[in-house]
PyMOL CGO cylinders between C-alpha atoms (Angstrom):
from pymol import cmd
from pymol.cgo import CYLINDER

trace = [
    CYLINDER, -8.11, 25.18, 27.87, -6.58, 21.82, 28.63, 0.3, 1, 1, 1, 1, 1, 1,
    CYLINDER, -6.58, 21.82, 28.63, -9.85, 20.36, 29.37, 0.3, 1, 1, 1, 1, 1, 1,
    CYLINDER, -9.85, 20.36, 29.37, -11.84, 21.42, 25.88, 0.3, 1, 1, 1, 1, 1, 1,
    CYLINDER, -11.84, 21.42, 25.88, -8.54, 20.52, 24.10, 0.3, 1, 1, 1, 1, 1, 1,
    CYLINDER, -8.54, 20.52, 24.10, -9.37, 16.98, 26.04, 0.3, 1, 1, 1, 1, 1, 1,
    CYLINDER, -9.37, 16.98, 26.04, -13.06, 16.70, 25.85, 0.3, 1, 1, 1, 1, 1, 1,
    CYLINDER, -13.06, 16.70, 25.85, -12.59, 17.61, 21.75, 0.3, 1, 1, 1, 1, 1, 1,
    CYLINDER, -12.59, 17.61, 21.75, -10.06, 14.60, 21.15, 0.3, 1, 1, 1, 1, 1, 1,
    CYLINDER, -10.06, 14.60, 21.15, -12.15, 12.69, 23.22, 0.3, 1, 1, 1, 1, 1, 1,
    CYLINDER, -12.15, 12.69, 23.22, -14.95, 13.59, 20.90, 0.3, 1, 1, 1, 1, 1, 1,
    CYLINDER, -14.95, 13.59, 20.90, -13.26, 12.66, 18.15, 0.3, 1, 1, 1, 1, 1, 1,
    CYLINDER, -13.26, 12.66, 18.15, -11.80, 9.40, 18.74, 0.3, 1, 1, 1, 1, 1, 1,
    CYLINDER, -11.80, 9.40, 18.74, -14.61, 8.12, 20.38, 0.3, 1, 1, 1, 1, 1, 1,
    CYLINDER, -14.61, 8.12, 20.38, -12.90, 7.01, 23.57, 0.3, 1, 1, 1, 1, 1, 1,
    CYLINDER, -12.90, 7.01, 23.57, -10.77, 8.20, 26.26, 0.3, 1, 1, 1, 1, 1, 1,
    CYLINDER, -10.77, 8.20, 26.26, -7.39, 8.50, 26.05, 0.3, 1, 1, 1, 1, 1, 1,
    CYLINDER, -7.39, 8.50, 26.05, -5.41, 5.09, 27.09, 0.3, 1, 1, 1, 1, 1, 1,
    CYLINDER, -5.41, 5.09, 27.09, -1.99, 6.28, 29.25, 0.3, 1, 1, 1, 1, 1, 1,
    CYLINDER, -1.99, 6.28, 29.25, -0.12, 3.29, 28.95, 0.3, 1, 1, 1, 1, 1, 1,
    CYLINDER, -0.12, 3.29, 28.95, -0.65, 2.85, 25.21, 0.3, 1, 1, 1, 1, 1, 1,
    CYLINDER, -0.65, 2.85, 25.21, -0.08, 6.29, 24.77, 0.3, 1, 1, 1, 1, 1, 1,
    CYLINDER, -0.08, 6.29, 24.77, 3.05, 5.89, 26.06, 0.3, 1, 1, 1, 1, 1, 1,
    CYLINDER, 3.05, 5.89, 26.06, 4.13, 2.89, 24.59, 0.3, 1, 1, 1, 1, 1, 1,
    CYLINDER, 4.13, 2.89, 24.59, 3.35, 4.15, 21.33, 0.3, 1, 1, 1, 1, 1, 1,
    CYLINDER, 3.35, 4.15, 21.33, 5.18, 7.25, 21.89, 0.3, 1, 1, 1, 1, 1, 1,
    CYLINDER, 5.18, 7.25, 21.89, 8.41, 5.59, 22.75, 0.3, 1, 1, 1, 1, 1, 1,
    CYLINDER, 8.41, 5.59, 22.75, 7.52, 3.61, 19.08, 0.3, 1, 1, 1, 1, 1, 1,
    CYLINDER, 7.52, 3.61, 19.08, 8.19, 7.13, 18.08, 0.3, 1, 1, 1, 1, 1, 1,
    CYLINDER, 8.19, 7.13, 18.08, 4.84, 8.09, 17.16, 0.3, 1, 1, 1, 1, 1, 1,
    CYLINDER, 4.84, 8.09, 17.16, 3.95, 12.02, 17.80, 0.3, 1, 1, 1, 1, 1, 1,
    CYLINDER, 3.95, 12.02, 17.80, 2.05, 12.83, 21.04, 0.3, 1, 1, 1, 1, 1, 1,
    CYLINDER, 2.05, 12.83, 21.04, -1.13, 13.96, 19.44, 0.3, 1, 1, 1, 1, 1, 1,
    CYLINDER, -1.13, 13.96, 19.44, -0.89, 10.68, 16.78, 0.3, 1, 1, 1, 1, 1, 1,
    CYLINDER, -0.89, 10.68, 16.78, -0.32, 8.45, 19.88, 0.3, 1, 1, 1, 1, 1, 1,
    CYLINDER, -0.32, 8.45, 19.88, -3.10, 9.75, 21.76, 0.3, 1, 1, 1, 1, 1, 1,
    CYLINDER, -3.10, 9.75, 21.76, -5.54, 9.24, 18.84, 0.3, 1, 1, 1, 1, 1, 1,
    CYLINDER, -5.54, 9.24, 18.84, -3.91, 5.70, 18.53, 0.3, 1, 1, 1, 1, 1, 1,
    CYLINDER, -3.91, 5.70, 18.53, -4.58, 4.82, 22.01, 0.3, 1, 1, 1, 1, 1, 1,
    CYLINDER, -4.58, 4.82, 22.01, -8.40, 5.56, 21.95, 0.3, 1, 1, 1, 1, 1, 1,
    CYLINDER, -8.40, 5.56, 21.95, -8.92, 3.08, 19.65, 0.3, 1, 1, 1, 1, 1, 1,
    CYLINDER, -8.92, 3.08, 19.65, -9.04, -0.01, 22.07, 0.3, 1, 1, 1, 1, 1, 1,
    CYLINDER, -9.04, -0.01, 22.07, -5.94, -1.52, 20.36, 0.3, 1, 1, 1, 1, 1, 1,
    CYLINDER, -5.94, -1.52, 20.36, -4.98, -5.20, 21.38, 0.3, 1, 1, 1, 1, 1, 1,
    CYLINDER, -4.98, -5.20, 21.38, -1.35, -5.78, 22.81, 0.3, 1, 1, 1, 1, 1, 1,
    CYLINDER, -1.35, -5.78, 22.81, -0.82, -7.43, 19.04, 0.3, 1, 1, 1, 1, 1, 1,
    CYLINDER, -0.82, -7.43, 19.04, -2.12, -4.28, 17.47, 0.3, 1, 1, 1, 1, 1, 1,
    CYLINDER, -2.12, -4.28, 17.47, 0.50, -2.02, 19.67, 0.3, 1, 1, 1, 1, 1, 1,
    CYLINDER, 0.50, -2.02, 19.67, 3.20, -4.71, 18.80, 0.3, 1, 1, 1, 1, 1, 1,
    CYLINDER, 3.20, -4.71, 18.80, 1.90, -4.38, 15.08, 0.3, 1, 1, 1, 1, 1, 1,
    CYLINDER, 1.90, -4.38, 15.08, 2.26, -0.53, 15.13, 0.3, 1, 1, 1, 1, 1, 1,
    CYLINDER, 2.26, -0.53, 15.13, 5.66, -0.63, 16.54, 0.3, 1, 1, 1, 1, 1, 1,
    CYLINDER, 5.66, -0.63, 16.54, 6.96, -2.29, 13.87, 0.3, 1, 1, 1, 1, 1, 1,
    CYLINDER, 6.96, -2.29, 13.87, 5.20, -0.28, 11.44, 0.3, 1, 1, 1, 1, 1, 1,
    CYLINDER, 5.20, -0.28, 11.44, 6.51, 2.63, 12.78, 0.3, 1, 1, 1, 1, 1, 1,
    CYLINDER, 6.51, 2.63, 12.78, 10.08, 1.09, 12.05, 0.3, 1, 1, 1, 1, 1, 1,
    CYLINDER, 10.08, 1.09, 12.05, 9.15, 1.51, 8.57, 0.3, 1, 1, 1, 1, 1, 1,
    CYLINDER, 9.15, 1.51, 8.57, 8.69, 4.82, 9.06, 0.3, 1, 1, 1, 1, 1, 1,
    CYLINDER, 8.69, 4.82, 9.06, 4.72, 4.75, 8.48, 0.3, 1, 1, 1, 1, 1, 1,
    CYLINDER, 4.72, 4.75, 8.48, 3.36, 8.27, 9.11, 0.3, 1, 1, 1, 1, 1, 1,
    CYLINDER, 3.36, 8.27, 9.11, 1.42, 8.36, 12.61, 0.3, 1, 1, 1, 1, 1, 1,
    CYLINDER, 1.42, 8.36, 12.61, -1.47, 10.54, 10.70, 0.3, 1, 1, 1, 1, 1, 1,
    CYLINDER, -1.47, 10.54, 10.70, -1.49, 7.30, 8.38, 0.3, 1, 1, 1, 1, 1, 1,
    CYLINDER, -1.49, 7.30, 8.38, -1.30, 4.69, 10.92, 0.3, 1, 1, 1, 1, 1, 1,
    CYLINDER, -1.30, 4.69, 10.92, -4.61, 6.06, 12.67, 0.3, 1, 1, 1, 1, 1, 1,
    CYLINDER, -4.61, 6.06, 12.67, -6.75, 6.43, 9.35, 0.3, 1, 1, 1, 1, 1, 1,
    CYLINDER, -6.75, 6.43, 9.35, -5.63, 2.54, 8.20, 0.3, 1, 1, 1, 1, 1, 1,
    CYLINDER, -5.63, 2.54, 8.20, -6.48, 1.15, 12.12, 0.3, 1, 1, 1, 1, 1, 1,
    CYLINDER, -6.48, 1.15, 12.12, -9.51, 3.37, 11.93, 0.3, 1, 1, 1, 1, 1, 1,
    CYLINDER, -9.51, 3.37, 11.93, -10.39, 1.95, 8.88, 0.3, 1, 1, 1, 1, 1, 1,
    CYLINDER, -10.39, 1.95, 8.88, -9.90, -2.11, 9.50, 0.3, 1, 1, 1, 1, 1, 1,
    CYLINDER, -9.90, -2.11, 9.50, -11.97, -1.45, 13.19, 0.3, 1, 1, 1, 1, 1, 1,
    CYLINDER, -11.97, -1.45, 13.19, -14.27, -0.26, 10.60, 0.3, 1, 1, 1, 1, 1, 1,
    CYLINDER, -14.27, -0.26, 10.60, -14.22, -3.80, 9.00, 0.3, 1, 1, 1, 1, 1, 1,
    CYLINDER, -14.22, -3.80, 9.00, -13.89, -6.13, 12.32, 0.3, 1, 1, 1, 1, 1, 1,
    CYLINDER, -13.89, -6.13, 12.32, -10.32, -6.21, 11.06, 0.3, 1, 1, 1, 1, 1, 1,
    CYLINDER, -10.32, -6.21, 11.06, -7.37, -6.18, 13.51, 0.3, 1, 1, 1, 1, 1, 1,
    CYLINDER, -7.37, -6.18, 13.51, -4.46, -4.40, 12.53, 0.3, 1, 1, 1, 1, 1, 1,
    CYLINDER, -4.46, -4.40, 12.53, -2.00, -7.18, 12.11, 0.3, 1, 1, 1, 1, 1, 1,
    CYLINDER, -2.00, -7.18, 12.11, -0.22, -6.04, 9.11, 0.3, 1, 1, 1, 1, 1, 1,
    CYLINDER, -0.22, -6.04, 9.11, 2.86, -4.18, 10.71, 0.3, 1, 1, 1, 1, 1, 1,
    CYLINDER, 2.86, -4.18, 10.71, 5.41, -5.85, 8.86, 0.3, 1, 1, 1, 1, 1, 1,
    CYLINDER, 5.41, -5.85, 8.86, 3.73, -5.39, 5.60, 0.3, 1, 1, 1, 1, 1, 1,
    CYLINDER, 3.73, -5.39, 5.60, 3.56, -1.54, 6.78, 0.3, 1, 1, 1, 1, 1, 1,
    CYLINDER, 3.56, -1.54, 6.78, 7.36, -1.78, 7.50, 0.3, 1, 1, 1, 1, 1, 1,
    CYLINDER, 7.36, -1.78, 7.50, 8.29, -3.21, 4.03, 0.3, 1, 1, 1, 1, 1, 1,
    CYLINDER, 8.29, -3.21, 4.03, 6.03, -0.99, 2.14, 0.3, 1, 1, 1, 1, 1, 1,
    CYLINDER, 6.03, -0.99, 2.14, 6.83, 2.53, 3.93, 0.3, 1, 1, 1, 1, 1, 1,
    CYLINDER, 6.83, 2.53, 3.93, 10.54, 1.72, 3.85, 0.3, 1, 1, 1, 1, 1, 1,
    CYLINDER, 10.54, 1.72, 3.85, 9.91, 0.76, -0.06, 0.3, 1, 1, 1, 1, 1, 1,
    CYLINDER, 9.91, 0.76, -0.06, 8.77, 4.63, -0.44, 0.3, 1, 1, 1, 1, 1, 1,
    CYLINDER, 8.77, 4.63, -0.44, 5.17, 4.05, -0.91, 0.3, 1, 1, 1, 1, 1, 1,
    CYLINDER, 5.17, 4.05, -0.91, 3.23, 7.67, 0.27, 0.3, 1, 1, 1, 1, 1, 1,
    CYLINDER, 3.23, 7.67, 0.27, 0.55, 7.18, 2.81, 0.3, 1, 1, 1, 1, 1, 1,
    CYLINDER, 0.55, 7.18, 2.81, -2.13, 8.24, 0.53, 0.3, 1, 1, 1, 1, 1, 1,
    CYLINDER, -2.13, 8.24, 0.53, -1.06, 5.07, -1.77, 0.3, 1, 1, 1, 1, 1, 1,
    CYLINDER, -1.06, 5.07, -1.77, -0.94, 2.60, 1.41, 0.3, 1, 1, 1, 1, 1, 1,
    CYLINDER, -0.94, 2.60, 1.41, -4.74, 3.76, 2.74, 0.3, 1, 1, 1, 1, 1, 1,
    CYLINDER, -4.74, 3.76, 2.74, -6.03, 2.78, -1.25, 0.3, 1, 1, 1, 1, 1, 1,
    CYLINDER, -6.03, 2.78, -1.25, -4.04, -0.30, -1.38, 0.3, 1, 1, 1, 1, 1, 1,
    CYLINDER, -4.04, -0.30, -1.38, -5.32, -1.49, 2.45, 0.3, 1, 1, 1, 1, 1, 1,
    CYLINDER, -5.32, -1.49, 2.45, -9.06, 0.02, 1.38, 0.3, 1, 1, 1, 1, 1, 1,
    CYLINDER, -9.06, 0.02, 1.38, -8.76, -2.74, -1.69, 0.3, 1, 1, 1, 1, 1, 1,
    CYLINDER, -8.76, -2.74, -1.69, -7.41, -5.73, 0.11, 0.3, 1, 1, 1, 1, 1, 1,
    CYLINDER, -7.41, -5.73, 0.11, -3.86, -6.09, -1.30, 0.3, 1, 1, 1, 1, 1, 1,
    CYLINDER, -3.86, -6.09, -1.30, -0.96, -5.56, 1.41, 0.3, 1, 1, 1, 1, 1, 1,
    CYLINDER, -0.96, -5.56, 1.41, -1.59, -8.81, 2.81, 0.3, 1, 1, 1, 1, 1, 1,
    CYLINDER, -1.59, -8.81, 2.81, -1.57, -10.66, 0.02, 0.3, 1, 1, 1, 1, 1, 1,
    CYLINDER, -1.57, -10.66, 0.02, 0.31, -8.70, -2.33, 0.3, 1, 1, 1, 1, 1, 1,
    CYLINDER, 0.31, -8.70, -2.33, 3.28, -7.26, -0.46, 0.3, 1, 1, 1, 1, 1, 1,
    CYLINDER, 3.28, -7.26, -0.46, 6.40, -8.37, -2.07, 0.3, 1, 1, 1, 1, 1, 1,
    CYLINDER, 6.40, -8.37, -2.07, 4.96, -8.01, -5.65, 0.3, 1, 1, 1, 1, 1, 1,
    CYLINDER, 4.96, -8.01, -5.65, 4.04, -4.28, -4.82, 0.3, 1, 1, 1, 1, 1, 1,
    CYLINDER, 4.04, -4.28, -4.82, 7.46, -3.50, -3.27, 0.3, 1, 1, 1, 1, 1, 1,
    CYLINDER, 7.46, -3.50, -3.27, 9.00, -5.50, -6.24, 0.3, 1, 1, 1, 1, 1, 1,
    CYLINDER, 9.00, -5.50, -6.24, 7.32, -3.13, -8.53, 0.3, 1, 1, 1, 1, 1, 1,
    CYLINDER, 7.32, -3.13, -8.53, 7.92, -0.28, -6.54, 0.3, 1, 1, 1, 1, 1, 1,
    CYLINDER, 7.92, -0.28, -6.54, 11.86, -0.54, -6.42, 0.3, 1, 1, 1, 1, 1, 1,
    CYLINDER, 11.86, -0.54, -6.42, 11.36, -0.67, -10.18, 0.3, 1, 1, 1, 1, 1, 1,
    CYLINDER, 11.36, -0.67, -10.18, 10.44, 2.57, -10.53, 0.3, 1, 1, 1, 1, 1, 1,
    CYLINDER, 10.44, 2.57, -10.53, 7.12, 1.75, -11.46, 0.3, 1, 1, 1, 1, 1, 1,
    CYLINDER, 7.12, 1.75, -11.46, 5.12, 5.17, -10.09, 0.3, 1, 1, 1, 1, 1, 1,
    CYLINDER, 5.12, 5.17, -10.09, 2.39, 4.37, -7.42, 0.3, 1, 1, 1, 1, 1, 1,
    CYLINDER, 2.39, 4.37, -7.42, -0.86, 5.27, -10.00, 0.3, 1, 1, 1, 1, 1, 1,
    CYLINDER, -0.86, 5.27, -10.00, -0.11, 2.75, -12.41, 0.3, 1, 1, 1, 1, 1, 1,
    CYLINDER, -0.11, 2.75, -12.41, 0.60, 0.44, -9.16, 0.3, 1, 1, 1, 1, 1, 1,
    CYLINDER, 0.60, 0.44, -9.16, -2.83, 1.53, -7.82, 0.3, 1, 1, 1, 1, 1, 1,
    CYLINDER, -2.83, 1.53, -7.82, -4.16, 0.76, -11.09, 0.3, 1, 1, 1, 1, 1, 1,
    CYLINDER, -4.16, 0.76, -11.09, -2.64, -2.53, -11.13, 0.3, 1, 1, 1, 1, 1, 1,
    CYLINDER, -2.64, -2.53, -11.13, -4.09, -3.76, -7.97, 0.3, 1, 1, 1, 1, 1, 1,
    CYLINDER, -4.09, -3.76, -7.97, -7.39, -2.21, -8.45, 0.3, 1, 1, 1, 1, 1, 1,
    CYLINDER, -7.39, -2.21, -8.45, -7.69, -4.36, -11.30, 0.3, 1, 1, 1, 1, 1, 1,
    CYLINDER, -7.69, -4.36, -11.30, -6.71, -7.10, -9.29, 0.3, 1, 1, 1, 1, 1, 1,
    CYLINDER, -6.71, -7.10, -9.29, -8.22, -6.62, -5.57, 0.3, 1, 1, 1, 1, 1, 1,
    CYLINDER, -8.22, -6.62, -5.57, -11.41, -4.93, -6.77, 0.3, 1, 1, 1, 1, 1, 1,
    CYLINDER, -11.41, -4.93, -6.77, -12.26, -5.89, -10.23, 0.3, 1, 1, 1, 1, 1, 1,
    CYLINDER, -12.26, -5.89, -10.23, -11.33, -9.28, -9.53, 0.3, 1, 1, 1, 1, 1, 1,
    CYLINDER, -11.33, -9.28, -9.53, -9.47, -9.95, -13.03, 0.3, 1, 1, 1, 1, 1, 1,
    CYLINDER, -9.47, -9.95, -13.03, -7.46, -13.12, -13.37, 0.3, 1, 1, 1, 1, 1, 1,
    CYLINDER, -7.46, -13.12, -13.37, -5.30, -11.67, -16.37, 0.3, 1, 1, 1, 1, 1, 1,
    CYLINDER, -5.30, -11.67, -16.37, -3.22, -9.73, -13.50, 0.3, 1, 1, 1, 1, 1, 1,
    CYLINDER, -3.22, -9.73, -13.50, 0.59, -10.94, -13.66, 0.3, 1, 1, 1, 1, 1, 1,
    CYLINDER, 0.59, -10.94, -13.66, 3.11, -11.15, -10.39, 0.3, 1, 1, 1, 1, 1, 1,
    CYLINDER, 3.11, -11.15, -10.39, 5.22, -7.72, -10.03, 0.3, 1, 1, 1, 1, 1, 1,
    CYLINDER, 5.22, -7.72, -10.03, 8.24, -9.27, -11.35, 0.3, 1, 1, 1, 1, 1, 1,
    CYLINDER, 8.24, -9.27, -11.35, 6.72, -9.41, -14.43, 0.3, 1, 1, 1, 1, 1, 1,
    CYLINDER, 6.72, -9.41, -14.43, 5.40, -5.88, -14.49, 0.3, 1, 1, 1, 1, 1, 1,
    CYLINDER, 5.40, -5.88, -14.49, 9.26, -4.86, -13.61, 0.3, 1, 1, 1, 1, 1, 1,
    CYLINDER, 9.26, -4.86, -13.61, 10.28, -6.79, -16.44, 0.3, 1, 1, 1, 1, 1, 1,
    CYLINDER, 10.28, -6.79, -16.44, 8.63, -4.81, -18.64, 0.3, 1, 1, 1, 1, 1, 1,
    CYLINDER, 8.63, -4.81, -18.64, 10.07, -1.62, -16.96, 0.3, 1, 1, 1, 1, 1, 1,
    CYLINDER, 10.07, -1.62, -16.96, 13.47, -3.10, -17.04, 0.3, 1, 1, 1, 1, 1, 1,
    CYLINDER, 13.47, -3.10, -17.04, 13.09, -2.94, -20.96, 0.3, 1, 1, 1, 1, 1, 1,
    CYLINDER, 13.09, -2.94, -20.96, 12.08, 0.51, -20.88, 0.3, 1, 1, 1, 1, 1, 1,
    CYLINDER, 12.08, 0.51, -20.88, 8.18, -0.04, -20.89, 0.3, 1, 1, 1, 1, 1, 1,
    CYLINDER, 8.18, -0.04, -20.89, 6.80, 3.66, -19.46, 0.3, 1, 1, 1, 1, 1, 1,
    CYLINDER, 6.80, 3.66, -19.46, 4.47, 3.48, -17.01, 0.3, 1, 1, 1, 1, 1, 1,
    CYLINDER, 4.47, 3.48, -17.01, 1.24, 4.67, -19.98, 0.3, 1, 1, 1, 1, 1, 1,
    CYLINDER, 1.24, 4.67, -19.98, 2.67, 1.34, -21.63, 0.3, 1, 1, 1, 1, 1, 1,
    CYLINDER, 2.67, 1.34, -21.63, 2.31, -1.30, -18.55, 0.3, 1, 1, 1, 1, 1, 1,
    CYLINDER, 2.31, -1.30, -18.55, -0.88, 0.57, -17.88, 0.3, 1, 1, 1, 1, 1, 1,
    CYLINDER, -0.88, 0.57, -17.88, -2.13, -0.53, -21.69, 0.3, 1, 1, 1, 1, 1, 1,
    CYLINDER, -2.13, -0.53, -21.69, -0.74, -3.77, -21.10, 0.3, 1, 1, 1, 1, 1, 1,
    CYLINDER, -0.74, -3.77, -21.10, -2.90, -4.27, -17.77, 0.3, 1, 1, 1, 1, 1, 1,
    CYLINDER, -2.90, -4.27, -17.77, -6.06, -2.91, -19.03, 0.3, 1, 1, 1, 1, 1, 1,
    CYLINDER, -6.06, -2.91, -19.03, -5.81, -4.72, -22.37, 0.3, 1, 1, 1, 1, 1, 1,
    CYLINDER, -5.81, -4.72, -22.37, -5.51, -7.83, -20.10, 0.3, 1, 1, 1, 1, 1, 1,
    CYLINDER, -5.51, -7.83, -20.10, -1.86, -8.76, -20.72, 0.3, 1, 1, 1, 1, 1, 1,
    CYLINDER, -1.86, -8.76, -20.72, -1.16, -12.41, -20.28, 0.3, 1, 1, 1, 1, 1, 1,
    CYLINDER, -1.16, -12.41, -20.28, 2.34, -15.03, -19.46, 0.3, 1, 1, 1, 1, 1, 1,
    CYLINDER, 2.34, -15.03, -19.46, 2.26, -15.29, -23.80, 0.3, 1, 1, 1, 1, 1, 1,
    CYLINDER, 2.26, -15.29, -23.80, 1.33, -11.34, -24.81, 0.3, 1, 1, 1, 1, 1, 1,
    CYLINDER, 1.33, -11.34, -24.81, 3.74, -10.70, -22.07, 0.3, 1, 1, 1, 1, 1, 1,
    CYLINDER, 3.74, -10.70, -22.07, 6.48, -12.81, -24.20, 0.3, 1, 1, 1, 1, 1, 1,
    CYLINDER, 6.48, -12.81, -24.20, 5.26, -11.01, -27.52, 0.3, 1, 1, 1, 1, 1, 1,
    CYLINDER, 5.26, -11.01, -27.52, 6.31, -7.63, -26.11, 0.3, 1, 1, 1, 1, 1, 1,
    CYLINDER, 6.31, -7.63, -26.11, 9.19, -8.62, -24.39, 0.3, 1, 1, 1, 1, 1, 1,
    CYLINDER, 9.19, -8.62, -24.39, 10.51, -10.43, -27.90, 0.3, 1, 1, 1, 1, 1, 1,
    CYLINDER, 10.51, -10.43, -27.90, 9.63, -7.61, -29.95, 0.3, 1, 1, 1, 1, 1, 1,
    CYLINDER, 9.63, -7.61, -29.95, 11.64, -4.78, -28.31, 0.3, 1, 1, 1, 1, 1, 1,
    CYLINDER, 11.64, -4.78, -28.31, 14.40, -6.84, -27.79, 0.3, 1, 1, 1, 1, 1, 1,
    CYLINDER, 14.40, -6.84, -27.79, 13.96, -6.97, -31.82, 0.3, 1, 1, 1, 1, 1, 1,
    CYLINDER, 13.96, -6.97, -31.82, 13.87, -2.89, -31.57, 0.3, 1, 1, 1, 1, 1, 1,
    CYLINDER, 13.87, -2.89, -31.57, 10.49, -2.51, -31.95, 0.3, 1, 1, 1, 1, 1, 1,
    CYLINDER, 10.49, -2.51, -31.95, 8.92, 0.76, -30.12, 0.3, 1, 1, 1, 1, 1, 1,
    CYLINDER, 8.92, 0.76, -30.12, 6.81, 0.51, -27.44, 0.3, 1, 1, 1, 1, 1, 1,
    CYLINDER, 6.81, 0.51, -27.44, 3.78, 1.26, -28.82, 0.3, 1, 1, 1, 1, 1, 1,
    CYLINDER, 3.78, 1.26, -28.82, 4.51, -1.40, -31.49, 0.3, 1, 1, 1, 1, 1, 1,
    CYLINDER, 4.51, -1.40, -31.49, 4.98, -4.15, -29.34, 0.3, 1, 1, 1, 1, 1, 1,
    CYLINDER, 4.98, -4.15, -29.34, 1.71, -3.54, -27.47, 0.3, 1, 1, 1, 1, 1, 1,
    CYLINDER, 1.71, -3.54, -27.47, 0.18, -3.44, -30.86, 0.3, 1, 1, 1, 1, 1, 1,
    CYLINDER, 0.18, -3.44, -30.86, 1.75, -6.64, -32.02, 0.3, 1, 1, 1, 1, 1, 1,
    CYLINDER, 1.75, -6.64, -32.02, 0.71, -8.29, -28.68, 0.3, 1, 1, 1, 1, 1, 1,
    CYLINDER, 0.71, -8.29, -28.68, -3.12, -7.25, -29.79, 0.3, 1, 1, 1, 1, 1, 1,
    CYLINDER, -3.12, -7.25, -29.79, -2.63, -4.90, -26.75, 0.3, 1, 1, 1, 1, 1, 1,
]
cmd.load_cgo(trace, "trace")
């Protein structure tokens, strides 16, 4: 029994199970089974330093293993523990931090996600934002604070989603902003703003 449980996580991890990383990660406080899988991925000492802190956050071990899997994948070390930290302690589900490492934008776009995240911006629209950003490449995307500005005067998440697609800019930004302060609905700013 012990053996085929073995020689089937051995199968599907691809290598054999490292003790010593096993155990380190387990003392992280990563599950046994999630630690195992961990340590058959010929991590680095950096990449078990990386995971500790990650796991500080409280990033999901299930999580942690598809993300490492996944930058392997891409020659890609996993050096973005701290970023994991920030982000999982921000509230961000697992599902949303695999799509946001799959596009590129942890790294690079950490404190602007967690900024829009402790606005209460919901993590579609934030998917949507970065998406536009990391994989369509658009230069009309704004810095979080100005997406939480928008929430901060009540802009739902449908309405910062219009704003983003209809390539919101610094001045259409100011146009909305201006006219609900004014009392304008929502919809009516966006339309004033050509949005």
């Amino acid at each position: 029994m012990v053996l085929s449980l073995s020689v089937a996580l051995t199968a599907c991890g691809g290598g054999e199970v490292d003790e010593v990383d096993k155990g380190t990660l387990t003392t992280a406080g990563y599950e046994e089974e999630t630690a195992a899988e961990l340590s058959r991925l010929n991590l680095s000492e950096e990449e078990l330093a990386q995971l500790e802190i990650a796991k500080r956050g409280g990033l999901d071990g299930t999580v942690a293993v598809e993300i490492v899997k996944m930058m392997h994948d891409d020659d890609l070390k996993f050096d973005i523990g701290m970023e994991m930290q920030t982000l999982s302690g921000a509230g961000f589900s697992g599902t949303a931090l695999v799509e946001l490492v799959k596009m590129g934008a942890v790294r690079q776009w950490e404190a602007d996600l967690r900024v829009m995240k402790h606005a209460g911006i919901g993590e579609p629209t934030i998917l949507r934002i970065a998406e536009r950003k990391f994989v369509d490449k658009k230069e009309d995307v704004l810095a979080g604070r100005d997406y939480q500005s928008l929430k901060a005067l009540g802009v739902s998440d449908a309405g910062i989603e219009a704003f983003v697609k209809g390539g919101g800019d610094v001045q259409k930004l100011q146009k909305v902003q201006q006219a609900i302060q004014f009392g304008k609905s929502e919809q009516a700013a966006l339309n004033e703003a050509g949005l």
